[in-house]
C-alpha positions in Angstrom: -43.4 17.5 -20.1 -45.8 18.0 -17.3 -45.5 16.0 -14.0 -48.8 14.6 -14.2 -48.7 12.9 -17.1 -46.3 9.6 -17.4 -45.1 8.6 -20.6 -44.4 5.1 -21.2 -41.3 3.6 -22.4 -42.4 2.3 -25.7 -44.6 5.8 -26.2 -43.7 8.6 -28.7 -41.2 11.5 -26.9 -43.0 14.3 -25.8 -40.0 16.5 -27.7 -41.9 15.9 -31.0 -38.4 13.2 -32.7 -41.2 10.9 -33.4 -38.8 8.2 -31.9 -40.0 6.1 -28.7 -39.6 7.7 -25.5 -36.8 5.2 -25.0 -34.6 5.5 -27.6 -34.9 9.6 -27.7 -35.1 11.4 -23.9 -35.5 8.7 -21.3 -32.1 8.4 -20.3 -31.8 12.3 -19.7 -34.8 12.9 -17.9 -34.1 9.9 -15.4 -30.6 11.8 -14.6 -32.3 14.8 -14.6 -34.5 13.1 -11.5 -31.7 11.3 -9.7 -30.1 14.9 -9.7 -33.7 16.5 -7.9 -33.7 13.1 -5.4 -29.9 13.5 -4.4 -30.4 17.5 -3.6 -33.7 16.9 -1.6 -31.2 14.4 0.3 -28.5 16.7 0.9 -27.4 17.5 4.3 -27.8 21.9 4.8 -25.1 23.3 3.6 -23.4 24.5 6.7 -23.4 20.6 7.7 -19.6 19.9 7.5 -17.4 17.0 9.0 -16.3 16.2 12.2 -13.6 19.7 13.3 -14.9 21.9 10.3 -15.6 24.8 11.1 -18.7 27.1 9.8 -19.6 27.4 6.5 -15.9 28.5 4.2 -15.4 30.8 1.2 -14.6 29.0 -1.5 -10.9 28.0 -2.7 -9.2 30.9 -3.8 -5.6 30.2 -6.1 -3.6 30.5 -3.0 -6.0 28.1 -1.3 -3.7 25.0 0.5 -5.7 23.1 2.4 -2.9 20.5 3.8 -3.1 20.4 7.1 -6.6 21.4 7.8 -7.9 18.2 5.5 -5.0 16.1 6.8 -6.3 16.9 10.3 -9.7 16.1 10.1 -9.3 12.9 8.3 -6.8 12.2 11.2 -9.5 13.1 13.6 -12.2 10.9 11.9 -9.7 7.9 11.9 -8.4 7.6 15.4 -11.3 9.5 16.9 -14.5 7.8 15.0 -16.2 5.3 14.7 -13.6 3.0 13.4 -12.6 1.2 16.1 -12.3 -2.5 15.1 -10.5 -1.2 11.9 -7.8 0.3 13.9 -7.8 -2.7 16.3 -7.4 -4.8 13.2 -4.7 -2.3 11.6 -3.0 -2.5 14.9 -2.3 -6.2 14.5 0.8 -5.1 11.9 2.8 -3.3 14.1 4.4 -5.1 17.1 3.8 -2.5 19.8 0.3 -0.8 20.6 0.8 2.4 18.7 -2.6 2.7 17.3 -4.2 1.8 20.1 -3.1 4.4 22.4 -1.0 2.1 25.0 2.5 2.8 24.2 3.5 6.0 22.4 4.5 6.9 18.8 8.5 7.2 18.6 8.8 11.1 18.1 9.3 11.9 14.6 7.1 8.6 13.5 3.7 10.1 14.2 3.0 11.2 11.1 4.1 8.4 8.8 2.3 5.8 11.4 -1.1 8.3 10.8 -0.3 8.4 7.2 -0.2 4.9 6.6 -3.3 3.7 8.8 -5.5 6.2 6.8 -4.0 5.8 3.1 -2.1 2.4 3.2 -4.0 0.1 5.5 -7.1 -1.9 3.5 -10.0 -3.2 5.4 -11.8 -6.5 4.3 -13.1 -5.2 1.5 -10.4 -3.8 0.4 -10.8 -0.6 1.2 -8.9 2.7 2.9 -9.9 4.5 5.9 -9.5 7.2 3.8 -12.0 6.3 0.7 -14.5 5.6 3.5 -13.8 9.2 4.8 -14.3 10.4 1.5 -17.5 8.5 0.6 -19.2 9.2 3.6 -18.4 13.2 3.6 -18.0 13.5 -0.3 -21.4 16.1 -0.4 -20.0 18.3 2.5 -16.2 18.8 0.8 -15.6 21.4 -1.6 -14.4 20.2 -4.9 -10.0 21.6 -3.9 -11.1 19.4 -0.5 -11.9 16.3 -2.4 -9.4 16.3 -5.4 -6.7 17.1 -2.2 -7.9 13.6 -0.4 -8.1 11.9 -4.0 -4.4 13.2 -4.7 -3.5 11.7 -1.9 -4.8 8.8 -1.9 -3.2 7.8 -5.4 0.2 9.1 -3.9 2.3 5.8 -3.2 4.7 5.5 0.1 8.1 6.1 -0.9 11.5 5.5 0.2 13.7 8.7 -0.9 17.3 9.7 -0.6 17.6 13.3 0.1 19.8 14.4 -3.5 20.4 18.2 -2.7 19.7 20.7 0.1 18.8 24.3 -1.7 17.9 27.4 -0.3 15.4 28.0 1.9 13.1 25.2 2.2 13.8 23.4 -0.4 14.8 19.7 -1.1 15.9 17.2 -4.0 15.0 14.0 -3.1 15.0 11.0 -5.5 13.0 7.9 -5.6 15.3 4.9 -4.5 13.3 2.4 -6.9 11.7 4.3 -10.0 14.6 6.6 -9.8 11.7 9.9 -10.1 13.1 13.3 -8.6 11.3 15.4 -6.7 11.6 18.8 -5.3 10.3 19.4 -1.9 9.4 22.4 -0.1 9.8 22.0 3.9 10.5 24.3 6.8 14.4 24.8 7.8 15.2 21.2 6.2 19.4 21.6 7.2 17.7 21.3 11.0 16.5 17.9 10.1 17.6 16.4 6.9 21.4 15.7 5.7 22.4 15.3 2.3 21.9 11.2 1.4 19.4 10.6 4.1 16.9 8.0 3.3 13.3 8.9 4.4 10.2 7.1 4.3 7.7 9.4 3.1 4.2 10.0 2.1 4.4 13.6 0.1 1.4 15.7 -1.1 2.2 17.0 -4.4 1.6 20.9 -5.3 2.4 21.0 -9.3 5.7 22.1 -9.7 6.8 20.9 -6.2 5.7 18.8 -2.9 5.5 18.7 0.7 6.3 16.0 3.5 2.7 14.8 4.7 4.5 12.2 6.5 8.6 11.6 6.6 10.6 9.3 8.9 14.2 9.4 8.7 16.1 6.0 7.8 19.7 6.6 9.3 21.8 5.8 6.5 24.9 3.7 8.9 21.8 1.4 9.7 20.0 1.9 7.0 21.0 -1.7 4.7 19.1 -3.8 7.3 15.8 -2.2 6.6 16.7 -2.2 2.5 17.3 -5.9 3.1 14.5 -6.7 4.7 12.0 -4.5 2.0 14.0 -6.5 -0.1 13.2 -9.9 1.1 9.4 -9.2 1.6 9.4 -8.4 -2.0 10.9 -11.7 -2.8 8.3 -13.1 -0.9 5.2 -11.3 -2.3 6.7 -11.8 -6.0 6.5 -15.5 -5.4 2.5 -14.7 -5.3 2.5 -12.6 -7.6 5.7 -12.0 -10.1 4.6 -8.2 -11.2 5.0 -7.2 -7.2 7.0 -4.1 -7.0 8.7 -2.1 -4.3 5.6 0.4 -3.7 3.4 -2.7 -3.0 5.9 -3.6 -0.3 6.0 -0.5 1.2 1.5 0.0 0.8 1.3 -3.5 3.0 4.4 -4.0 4.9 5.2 -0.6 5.5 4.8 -1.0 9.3 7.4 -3.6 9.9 9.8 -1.4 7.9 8.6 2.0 9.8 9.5 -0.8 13.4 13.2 -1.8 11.5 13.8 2.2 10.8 12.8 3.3 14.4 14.9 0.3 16.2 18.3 1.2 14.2 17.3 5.1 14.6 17.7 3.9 18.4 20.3 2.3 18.5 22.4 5.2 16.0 21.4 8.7 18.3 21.6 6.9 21.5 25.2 8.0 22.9 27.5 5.5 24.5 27.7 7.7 27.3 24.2 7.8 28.3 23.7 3.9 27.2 26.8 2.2 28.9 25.6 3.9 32.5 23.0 2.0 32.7 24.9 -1.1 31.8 26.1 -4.5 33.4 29.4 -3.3 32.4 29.4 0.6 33.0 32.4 3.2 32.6 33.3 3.0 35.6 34.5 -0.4 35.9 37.7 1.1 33.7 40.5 2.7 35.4 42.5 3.3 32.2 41.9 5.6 28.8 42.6 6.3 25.6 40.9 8.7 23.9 40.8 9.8 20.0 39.4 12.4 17.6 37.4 10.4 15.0 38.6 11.4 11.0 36.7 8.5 9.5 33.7 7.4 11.3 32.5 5.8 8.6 35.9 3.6 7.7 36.2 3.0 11.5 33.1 1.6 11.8 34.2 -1.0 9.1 37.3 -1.8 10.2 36.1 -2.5 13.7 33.1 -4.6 12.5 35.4 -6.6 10.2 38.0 -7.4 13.2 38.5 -10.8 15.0 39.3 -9.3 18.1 36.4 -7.0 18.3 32.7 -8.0 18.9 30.3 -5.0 18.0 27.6 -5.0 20.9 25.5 -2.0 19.8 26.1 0.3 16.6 28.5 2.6 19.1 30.0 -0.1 21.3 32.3 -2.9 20.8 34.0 -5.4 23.6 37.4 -6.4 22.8 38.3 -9.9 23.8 41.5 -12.1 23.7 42.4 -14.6 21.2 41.3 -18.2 21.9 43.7 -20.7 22.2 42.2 -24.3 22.2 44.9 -26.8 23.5 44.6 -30.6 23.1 41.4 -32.4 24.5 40.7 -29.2 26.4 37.1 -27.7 26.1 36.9 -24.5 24.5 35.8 -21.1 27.0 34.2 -18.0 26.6 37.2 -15.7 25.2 38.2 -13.5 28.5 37.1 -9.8 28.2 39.5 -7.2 28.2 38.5 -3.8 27.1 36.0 -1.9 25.7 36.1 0.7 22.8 32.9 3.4 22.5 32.4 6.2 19.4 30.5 9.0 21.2 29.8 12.6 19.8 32.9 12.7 17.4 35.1 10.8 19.3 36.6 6.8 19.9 37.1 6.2 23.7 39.5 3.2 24.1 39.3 1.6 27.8 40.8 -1.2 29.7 42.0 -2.0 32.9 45.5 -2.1 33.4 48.0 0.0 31.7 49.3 -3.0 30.0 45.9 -3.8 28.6 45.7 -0.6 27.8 49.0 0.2 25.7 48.1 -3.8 24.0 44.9 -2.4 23.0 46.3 1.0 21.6 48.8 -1.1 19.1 45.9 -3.3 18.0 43.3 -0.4 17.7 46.8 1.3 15.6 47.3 -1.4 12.9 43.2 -1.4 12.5 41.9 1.8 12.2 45.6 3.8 12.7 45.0 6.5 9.7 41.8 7.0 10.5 41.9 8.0 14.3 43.9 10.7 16.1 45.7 10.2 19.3 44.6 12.7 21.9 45.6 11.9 25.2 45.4 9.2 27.8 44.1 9.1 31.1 44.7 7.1 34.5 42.3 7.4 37.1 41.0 6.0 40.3 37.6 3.6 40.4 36.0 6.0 42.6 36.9 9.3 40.2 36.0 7.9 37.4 32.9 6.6 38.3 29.7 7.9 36.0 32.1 10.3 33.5 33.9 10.3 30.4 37.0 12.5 29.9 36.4 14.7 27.4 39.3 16.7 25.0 39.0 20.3 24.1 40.2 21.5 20.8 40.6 24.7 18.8 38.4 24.7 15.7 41.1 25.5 13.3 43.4 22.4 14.9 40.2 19.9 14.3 39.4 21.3 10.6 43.8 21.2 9.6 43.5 17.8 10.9 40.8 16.4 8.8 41.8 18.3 5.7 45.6 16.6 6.1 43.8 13.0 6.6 41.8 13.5 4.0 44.2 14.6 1.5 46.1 10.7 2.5 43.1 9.2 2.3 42.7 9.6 -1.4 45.6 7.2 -1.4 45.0 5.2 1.4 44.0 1.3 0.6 40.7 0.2 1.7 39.1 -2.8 2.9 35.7 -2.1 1.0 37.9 -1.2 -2.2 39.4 -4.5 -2.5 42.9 -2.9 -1.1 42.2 -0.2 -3.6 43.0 3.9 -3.3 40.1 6.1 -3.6 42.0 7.1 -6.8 42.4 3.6 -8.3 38.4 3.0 -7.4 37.3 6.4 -9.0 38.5 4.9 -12.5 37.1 1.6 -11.8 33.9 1.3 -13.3 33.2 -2.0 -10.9 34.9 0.0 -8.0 33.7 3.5 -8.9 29.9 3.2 -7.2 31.2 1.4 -4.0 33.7 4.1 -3.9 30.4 6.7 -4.0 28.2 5.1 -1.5 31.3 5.1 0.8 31.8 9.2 0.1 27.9 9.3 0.8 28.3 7.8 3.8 30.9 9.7 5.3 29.3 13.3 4.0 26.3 12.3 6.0 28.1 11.7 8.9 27.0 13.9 11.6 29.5 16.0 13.2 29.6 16.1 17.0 28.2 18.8 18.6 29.9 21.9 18.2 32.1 20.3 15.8 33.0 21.9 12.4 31.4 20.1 9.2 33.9 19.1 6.8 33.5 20.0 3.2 33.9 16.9 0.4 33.4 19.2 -2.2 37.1 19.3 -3.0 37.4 15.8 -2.6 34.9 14.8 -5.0 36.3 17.0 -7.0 39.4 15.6 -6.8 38.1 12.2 -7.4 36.2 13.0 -10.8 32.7 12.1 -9.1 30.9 14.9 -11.1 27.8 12.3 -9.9 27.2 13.7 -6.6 28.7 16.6 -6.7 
């Protein structure tokens, strides 16, 4: 058809059909000119977003384009012109991360990043990262736009890490749809136990994926952030019954990254390094007792669940006598007498007096007695034992005999969290049997002290029957 001559809708088609223009070629010649106007509008082709750099070779099937495309949508979030959307993203965290006046917790950078681009929605309901995308959509490459698009449809997740394999590989699973997913990541051991919880934004690959964005969830803290994703979801379904975990962790993922950072704190923290800077420091102790920790996990319990102990921090707990209320008399604050501090491996007991001291050692016995060692104990001056902790040396092979002997008892030792069951009894109690494997969980991700040996559960589960987490 030539360009000067206009047909009229209700005219016959220039392609000879004898149908009217508009029921034959309209349609495809008006596409065929949106097509011309949208390429005379193009920017040049070596125009490329903000921190490209000059025109690229296209995608070969190696092509990965993670963390250059990551990057630059980074760059365009926090660096243009989107200020009163991050001002208004800010608003759902408590301290000014997004706003540059108090710095990201290391290790939370990326999942903070991750979640102002892909999880926070602006007014319109919107993501910084569809308006990235619509803006630069003509200067992408098709692998750059289906990466962002992936990405974009990728919910947050809360994982447990399943399996360490070789390499760089993980198994993680899903916490909520139950999915498994195998995830490629550099020297993974250095980071990530077995049965760590992360919160994670992953970029899938096919056959595998990668951590865009992970924050670890200590798993001895980790219930108080599961509770509260769990209560916000009670919340949200009272809106709107079909809510489900991911929409949780889309809106209210800050306040859980803020939970997850504060108990992180409060787990790596040692007691040494804390309690000097304390009202009540080491040094106001004159007598010791210290122990090699078999059970952290047990311990822990036991402590938390005793009358006599208050737990100050998840590492400290202040040991205070028992009240005795006599007859129209007013009752006081319980009088402090001792402190006890798990640090790197180890359980410090610490008092004043000798006699508080050898008091405290028979109560810490009958609570936690099979699940401690006795090392030594130690009397010192004020003025010597001001600003240290006494520390015990032991030979490799003397730690490991010790925990495999405990260990070995503990498979018939009765528990608290069992219902004053064995290990063995739980194992063949299908209402016991998963309390019995989050508690094996918990003590397998246990982190060893420095320099310490890891202990292997593998015979113990084994032993046990539970062929689930092997």
């Amino acid at each position: 058809m030539s360009s000067s001559t206009k047909v009229g809708r209700n005219d016959p088609c220039p392609c000879g059909s004898g149908k009217k223009y508009k029921k034959c070629c309209l349609d495809k010649d008006e596409a065929a000119a949106r097509e011309q106007r949208a390429a005379a509008q193009a920017p040049p082709a070596d125009a490329e977003p903000p921190g490209q750099s000059p025109a690229t070779a296209a995608p070969g099937p190696d092509y990965n384009p993670t963390p250059d495309q990551l990057n630059k949508l980074y760059e365009w979030v926090f660096f243009g012109e989107n200020r009163a959307h991050i001002r208004r993203a800010q608003e759902y965290f408590s301290e000014p991360y997004l706003t540059g006046k108090s710095p990201v917790p290391e290790g939370a950078q990326g999942i903070v990043a991750a979640w102002t681009a892909f999880g926070y929605r602006t007014i319109r309901g919107r993501t910084l990262a569809d308006m990235y995308l619509a803006r630069f959509a003509n200067r992408l490459s098709a692998a750059d736009r289906e990466f962002l698009m992936i990405r974009m449809a990728e919910p947050f997740r809360m994982l447990e890490v399943t399996r360490i394999g070789p390499g760089d590989q993980l198994t993680v699973r899903d916490l909520f749809s139950h999915k498994e997913f195998v995830v490629r990541e550099p020297a993974p051991g250095k980071k990530m136990r077995r049965w760590d919880y992360v919160l994670a934004h992953l970029g899938p690959h096919g056959d595998y994926a990668t951590f865009d964005a992970a924050l670890v969830v200590f798993r001895p803290t980790s219930d108080i952030a599961l509770s509260r994703l769990d209560d916000i979801l009670f919340e949200m379904q009272t809106q709107n019954p079909r809510a489900g975990h991911a929409d949780v962790l889309r809106e209210r993922l800050p306040e859980i990254i803020e939970i997850a950072l504060e108990s992180r704190t409060e787990t790596y923290v040692s007691a040494a390094h804390r309690l000097t800077n304390r009202d009540l420091e080491w040094s106001d102790f004159v007598c010791g007792a210290s122990y090699r920790l078999l059970n952290a996990h047990v311990t822990r319990n036991a402590l938390d669940a005793h009358r006599r102990f208050e737990q100050i921090s998840f590492d400290l707990y202040h040991w205070y006598a028992r009240q005795r209320r006599r007859r129209r008399e007013r009752l006081r604050q319980p009088r402090f007498l001792g402190q006890i501090a798990i640090c790197e491996g180890m359980l410090y007991l610490e008092a004043d007096s000798p006699q508080l001291l050898a008091r405290g050692k028979a109560m810490l016995n009958r609570a936690v007695g099979p699940h401690v060692r006795h090392l030594r104990d130690s009397f010192a001056n004020r003025e010597s034992k001001r600003g240290q902790i006494s520390s015990v040396e032991q030979d490799g092979d003397e730690i490991a005999a010790t925990m495999h002997d405990y260990f070995r008892k503990w498979l018939d030792l009765a528990l608290p969290e069992l219902d004053r069951r064995t290990p063995r009894q739980a194992a063949a109690d299908p209402v016991r049997r998963p309390i019995l494997i989050e508690i094996v969980k918990n003590m397998e991700n246990e982190r060893p002290a420095p320099g310490a040996l890891e202990f292997d559960f593998t015979e113990i589960k084994r032993e046990l029957k539970l062929t689930e987490i092997l």
